[in-house]
DRENPA-3360 file (N, C-alpha, C; in nm, 2 decimals, always signed):
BEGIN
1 = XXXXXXXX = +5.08/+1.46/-10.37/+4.98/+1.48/-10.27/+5.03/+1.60/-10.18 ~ +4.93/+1.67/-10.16/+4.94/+1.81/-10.05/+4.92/+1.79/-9.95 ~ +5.06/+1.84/-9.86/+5.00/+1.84/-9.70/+4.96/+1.95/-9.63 ~ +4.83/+1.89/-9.59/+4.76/+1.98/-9.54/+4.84/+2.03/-9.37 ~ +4.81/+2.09/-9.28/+4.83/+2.10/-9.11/+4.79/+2.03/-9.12 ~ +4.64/+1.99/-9.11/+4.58/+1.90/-9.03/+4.64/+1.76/-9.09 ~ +4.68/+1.69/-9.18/+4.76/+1.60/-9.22/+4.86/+1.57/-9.15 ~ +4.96/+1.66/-9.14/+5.12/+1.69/-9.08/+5.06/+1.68/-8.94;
9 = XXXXXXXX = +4.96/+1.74/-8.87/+4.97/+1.71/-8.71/+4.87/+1.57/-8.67 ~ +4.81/+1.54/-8.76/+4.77/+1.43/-8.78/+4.88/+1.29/-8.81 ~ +4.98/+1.30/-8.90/+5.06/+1.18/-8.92/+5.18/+1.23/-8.77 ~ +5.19/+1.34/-8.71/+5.30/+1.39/-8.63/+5.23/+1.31/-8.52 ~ +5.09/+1.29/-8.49/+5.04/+1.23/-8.36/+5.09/+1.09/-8.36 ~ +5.02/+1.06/-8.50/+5.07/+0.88/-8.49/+5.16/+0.81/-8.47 ~ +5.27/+0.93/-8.52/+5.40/+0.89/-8.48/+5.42/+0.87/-8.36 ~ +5.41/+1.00/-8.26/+5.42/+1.03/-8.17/+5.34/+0.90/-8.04;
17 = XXXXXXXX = +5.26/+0.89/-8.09/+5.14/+0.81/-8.02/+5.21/+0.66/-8.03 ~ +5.26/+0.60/-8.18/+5.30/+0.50/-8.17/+5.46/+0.47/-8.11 ~ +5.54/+0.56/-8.09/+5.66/+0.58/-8.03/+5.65/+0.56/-7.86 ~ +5.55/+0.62/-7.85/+5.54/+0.64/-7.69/+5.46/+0.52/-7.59 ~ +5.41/+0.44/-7.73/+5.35/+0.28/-7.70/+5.42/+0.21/-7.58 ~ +5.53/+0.19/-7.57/+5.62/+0.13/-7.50/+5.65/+0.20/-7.39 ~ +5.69/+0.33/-7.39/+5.69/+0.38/-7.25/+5.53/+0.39/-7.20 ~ +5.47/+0.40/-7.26/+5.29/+0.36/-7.16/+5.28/+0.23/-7.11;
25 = XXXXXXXX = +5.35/+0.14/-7.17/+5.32/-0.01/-7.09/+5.44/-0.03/-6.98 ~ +5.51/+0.08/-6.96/+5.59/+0.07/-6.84/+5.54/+0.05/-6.71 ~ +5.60/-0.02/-6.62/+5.54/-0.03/-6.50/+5.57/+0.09/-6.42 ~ +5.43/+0.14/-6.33/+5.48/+0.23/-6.25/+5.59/+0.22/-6.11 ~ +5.65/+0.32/-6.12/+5.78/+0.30/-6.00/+5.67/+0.30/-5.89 ~ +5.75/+0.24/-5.74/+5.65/+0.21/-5.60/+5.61/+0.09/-5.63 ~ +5.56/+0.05/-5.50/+5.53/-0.09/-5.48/+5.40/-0.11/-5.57 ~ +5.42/-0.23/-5.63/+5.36/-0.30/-5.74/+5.27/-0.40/-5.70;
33 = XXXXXXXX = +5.18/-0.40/-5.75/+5.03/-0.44/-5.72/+4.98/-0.52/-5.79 ~ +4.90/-0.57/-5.77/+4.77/-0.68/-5.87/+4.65/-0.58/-5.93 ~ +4.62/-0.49/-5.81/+4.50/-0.44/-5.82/+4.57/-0.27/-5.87 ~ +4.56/-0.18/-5.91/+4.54/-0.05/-5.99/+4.41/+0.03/-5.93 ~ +4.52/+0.13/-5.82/+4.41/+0.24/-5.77/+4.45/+0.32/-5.83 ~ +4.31/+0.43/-5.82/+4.33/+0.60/-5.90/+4.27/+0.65/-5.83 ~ +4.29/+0.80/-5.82/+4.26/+0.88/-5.75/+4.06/+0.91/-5.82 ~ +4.02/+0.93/-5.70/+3.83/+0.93/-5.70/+3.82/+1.02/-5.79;
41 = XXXXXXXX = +3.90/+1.13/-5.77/+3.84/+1.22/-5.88/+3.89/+1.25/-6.02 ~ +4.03/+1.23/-6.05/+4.10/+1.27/-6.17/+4.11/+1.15/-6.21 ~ +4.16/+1.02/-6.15/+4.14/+0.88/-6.24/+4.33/+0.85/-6.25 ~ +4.38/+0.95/-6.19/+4.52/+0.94/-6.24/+4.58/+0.79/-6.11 ~ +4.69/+0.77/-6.13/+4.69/+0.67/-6.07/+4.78/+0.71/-5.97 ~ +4.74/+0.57/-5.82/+4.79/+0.64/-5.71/+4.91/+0.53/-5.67 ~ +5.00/+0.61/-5.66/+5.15/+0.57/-5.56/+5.09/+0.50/-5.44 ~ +5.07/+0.38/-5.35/+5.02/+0.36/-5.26/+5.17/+0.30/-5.17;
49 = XXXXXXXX = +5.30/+0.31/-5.23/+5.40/+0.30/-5.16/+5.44/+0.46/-5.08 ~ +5.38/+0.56/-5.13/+5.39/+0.70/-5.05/+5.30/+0.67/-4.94 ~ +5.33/+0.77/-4.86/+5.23/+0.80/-4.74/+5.29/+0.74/-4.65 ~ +5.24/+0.80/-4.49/+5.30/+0.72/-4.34/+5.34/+0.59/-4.36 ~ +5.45/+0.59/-4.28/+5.55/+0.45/-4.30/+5.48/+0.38/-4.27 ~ +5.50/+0.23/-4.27/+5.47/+0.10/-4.20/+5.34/+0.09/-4.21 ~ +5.27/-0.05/-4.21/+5.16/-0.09/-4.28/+5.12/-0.15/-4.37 ~ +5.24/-0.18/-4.47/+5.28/-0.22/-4.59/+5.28/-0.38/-4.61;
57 = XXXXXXXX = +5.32/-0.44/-4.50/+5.34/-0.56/-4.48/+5.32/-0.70/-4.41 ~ +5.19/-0.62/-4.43/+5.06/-0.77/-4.33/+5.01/-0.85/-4.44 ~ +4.97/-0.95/-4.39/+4.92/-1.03/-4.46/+4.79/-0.95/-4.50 ~ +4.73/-0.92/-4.47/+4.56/-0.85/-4.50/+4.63/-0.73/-4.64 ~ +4.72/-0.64/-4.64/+4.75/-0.54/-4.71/+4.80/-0.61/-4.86 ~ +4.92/-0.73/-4.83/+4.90/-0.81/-4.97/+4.83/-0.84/-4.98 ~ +4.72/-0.90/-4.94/+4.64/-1.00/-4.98/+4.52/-0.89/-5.11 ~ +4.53/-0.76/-5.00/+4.43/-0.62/-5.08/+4.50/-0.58/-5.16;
65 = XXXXXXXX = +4.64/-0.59/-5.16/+4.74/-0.49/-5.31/+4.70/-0.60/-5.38 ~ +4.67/-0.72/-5.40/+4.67/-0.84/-5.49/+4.54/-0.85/-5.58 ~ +4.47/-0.84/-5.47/+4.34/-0.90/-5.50/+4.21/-0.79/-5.49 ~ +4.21/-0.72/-5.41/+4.14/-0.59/-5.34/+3.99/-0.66/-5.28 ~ +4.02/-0.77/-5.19/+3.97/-0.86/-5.08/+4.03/-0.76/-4.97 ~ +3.94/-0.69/-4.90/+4.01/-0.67/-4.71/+3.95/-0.78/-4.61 ~ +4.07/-0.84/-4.58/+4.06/-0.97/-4.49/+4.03/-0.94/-4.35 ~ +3.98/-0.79/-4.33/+3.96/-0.74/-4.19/+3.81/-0.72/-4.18;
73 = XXXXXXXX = +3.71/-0.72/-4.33/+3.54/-0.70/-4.32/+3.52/-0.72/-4.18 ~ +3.49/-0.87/-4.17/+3.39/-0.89/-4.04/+3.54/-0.95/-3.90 ~ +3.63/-0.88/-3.88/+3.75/-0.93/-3.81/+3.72/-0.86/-3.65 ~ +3.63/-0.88/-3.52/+3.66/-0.83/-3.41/+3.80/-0.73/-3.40 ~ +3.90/-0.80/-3.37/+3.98/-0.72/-3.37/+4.05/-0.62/-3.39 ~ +3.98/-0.63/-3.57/+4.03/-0.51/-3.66/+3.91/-0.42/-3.68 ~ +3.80/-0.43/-3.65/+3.68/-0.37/-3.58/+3.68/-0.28/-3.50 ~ +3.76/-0.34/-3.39/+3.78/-0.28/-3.26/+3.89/-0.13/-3.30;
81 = XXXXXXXX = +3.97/-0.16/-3.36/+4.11/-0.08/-3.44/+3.98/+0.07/-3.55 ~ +3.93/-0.02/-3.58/+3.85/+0.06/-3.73/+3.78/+0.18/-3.65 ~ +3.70/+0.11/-3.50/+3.61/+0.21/-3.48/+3.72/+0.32/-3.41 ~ +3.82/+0.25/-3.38/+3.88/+0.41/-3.28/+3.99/+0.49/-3.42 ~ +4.02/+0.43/-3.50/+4.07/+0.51/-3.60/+3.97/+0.55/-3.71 ~ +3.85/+0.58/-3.69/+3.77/+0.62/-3.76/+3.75/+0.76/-3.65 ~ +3.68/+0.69/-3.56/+3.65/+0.78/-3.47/+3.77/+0.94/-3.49 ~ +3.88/+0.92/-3.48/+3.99/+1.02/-3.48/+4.03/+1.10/-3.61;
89 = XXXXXXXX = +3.96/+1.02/-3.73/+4.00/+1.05/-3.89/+3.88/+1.09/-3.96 ~ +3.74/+1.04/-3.91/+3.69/+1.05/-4.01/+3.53/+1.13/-3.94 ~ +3.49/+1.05/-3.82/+3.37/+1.15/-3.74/+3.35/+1.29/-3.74 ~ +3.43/+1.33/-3.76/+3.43/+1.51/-3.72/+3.30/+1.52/-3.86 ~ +3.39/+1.50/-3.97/+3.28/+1.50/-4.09/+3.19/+1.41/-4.13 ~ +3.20/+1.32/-4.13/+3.11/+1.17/-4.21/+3.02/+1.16/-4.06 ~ +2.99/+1.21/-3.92/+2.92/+1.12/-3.83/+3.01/+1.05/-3.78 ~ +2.98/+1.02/-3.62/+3.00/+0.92/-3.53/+2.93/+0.80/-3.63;
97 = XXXXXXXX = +2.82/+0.74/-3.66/+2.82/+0.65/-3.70/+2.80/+0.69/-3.85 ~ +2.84/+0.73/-3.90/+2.87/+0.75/-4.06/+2.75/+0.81/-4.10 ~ +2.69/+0.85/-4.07/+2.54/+0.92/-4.11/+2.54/+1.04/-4.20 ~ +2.69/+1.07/-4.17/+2.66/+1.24/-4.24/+2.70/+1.34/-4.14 ~ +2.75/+1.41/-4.22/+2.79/+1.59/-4.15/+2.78/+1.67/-4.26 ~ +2.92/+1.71/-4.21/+2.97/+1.80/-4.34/+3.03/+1.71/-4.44 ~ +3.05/+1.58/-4.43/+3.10/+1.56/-4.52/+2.97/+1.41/-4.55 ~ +2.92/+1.35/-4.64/+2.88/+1.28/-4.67/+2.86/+1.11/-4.62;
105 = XXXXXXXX = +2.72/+1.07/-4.61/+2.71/+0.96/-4.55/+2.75/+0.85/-4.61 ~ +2.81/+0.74/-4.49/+2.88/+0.60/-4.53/+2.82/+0.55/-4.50 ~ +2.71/+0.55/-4.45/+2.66/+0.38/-4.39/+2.54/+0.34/-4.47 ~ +2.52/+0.39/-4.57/+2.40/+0.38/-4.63/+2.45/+0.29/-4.82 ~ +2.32/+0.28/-4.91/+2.39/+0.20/-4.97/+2.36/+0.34/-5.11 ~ +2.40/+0.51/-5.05/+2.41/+0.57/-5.18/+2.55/+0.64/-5.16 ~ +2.63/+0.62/-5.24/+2.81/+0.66/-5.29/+2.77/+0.80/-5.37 ~ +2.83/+0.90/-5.28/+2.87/+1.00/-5.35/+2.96/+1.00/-5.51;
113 = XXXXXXXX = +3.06/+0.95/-5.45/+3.17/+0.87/-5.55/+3.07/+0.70/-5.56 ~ +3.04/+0.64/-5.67/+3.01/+0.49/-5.71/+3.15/+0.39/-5.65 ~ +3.24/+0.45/-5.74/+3.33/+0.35/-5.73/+3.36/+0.32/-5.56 ~ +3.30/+0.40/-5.46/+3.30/+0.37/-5.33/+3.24/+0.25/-5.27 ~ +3.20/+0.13/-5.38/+3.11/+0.06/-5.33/+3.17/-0.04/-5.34 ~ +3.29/-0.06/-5.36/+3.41/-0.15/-5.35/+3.50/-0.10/-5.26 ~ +3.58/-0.23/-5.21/+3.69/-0.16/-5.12/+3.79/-0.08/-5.15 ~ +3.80/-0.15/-5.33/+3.93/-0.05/-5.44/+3.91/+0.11/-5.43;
121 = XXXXXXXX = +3.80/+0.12/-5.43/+3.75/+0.23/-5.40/+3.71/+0.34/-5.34 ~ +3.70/+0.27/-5.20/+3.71/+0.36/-5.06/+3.84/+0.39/-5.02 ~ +3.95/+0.26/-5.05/+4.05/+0.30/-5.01/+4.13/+0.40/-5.09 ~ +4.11/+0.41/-5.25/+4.16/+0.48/-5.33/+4.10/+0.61/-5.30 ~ +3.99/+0.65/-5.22/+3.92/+0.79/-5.17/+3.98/+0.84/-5.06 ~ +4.03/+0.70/-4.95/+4.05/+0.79/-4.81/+4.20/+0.79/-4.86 ~ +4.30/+0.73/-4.95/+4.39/+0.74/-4.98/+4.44/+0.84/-5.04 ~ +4.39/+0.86/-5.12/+4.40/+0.99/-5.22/+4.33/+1.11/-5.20;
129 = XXXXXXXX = +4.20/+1.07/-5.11/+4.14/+1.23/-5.14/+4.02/+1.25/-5.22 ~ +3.94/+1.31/-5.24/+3.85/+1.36/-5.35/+3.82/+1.48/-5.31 ~ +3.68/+1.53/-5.35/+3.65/+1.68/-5.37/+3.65/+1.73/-5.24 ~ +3.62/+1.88/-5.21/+3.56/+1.97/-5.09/+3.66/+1.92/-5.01 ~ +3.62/+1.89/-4.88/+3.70/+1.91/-4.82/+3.77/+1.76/-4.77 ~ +3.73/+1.68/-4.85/+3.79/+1.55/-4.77/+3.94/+1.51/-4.87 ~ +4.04/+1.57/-4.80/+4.19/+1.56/-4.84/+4.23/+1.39/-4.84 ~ +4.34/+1.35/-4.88/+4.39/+1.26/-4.85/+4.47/+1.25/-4.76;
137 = XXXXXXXX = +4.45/+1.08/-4.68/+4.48/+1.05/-4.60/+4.57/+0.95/-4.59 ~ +4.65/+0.95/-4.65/+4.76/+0.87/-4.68/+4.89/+0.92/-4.54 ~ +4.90/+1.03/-4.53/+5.01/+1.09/-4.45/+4.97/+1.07/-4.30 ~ +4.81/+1.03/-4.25/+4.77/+1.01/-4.11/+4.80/+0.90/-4.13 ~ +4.74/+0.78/-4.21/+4.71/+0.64/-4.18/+4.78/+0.55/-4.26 ~ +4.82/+0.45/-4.21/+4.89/+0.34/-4.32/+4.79/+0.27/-4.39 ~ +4.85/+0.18/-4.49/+4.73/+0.12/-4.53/+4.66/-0.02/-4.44 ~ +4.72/-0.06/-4.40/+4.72/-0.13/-4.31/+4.56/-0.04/-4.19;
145 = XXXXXXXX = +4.61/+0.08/-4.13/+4.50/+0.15/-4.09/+4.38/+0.17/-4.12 ~ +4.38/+0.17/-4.27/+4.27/+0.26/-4.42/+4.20/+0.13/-4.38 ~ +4.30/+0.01/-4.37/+4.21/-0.15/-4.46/+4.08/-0.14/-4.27 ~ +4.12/-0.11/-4.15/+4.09/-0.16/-4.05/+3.97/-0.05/-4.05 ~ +4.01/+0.10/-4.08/+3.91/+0.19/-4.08/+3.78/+0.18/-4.16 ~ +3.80/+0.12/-4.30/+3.72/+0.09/-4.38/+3.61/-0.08/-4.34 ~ +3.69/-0.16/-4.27/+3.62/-0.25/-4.18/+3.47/-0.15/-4.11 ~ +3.53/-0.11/-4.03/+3.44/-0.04/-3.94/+3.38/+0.08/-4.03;
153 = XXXXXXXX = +3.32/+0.11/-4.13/+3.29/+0.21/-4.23/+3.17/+0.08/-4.24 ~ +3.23/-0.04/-4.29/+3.13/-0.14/-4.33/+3.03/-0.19/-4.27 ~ +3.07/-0.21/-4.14/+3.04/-0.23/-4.06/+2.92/-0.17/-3.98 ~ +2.91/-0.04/-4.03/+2.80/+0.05/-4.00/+2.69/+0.09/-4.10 ~ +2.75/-0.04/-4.15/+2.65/-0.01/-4.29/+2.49/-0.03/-4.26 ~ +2.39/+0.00/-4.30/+2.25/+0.03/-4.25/+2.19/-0.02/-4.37 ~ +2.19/+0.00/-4.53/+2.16/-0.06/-4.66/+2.13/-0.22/-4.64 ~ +2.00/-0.22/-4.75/+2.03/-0.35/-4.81/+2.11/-0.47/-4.82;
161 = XXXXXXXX = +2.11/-0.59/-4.76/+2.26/-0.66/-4.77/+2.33/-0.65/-4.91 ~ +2.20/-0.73/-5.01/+2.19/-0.72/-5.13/+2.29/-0.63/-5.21 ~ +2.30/-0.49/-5.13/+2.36/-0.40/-5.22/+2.54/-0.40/-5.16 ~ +2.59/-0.49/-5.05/+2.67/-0.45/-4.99/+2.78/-0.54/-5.09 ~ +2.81/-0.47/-5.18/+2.92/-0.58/-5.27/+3.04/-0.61/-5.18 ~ +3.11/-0.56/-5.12/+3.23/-0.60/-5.01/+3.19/-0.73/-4.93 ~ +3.06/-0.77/-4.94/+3.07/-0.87/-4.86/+3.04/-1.03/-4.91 ~ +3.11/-1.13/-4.89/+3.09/-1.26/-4.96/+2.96/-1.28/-4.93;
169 = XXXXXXXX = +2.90/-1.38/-5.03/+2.71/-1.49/-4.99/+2.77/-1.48/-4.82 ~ +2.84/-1.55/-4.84/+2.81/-1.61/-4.69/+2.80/-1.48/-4.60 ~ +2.91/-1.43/-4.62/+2.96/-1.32/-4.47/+2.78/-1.25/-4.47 ~ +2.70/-1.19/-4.61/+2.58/-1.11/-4.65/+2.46/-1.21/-4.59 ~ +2.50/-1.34/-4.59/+2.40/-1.43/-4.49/+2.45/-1.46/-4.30 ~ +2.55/-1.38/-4.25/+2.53/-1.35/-4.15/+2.57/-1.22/-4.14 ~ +2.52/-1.16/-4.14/+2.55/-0.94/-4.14/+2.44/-0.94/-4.06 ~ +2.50/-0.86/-3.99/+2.33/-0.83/-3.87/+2.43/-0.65/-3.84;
177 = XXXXXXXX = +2.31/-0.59/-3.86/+2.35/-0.43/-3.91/+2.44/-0.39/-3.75 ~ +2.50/-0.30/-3.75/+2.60/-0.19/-3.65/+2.43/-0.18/-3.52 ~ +2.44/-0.18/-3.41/+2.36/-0.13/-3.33/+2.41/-0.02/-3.22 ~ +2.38/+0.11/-3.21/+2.46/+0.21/-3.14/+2.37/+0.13/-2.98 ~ +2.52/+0.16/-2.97/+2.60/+0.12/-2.81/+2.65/-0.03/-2.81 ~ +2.67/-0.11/-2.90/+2.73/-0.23/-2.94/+2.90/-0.15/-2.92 ~ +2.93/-0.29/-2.84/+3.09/-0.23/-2.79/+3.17/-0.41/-2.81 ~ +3.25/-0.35/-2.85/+3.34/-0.42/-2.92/+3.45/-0.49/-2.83;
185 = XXXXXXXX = +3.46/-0.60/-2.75/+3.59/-0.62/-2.59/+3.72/-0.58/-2.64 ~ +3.79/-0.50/-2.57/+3.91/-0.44/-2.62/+4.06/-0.59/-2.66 ~ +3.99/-0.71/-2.58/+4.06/-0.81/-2.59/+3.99/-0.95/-2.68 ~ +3.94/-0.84/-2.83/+3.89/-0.96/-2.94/+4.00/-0.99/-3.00 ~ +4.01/-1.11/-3.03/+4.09/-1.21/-3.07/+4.03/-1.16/-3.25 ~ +4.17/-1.16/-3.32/+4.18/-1.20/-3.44/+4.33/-1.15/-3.49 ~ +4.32/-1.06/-3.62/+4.39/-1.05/-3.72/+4.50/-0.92/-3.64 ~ +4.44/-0.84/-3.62/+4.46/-0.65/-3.57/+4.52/-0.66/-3.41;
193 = XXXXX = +4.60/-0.64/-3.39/+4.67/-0.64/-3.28/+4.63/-0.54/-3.21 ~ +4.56/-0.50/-3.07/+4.54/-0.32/-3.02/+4.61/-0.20/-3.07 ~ +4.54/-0.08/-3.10/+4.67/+0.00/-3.15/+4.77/+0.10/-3.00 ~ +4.84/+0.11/-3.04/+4.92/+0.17/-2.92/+4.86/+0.28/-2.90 ~ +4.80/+0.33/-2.79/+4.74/+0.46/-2.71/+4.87/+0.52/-2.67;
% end
């Protein structure tokens, strides 16, 4: 039998492909997860143990490395946290209430990016980044931050309940939409401790 190139780089892949089986089922180095983020735009996967210290070790952040449940959705006090670390991170572009700027509306039920329509997914965008100009934000915010900021992202939601997959039956049978000038008591009781001014 004659070998052809295309044979030779053909049987050289299989090898190659079957060799390297085992280092692809390696676990990635960094804190290890339940849940597998990727970056919005390339799909490659994201380190979520990089980025600004601390954050890492609330109950709400395992509970989202595990599961990718944020136990902060409907939380007053992580509300209160969301709207002023939004306000500082994310308003300039997306809107004071997520409407839109220069950078693309949140409060509505159409995703630039789809996979934004989960929490895996918003956090894997404000974490990592995607196109134009919205960099990642891993180096401003903890995750811990992302999970509080994306609360209040939700929270301004304006869509269909129907469409709001982040939120349980129940939480989608009491949702009553964001109303501008709804203010939030700086002393709500829950999960989110005030952040330090």
């Amino acid at each position: 039998m004659r070998k052809t190139p295309t044979g030779i780089a053909l049987a050289t892949l299989l090898t190659l492909g079957a060799a390297s089986l085992p280092a692809l089922a390696q676990p990635q180095s960094g804190l290890q997860s339940g849940v597998v983020f990727r970056n919005t735009v390339t799909g490659e996967t994201l380190d979520v143990s990089q980025g600004k210290e601390g954050g890492r070790d609330t109950p709400a952040v395992k509970t989202f490395l595990e599961t990718g449940q944020n136990l902060y959705i409907d939380d007053k006090s992580c509300l209160r946290n969301g709207e002023s670390l939004y306000a500082t991170s994310c308003s300039g572009c997306h809107g004071h209430l997520a409407e839109g700027k220069l950078g693309p509306g949140l409060n509505d039920n159409y995703w630039t990016y789809p996979s934004n329509t989960t929490d895996v997914g918003l956090f894997a965008t404000i974490f990592g980044g995607a196109n134009g100009m919205m960099g990642p934000h891993n180096e401003n915010l903890t995750p811990d931050e992302m999970l509080q900021t994306i609360a209040w992202i939700r929270h301004l939601y304006t869509g269909p309940k129907q469409d709001a997959v982040w939120l349980s039956d129940e939480q989608k049978n009491a949702y009553t939409p964001y109303k501008q000038g709804e203010v939030i008591p700086k002393d709500a009781k829950g999960q989110c401790k005030p952040l330090e001014e």
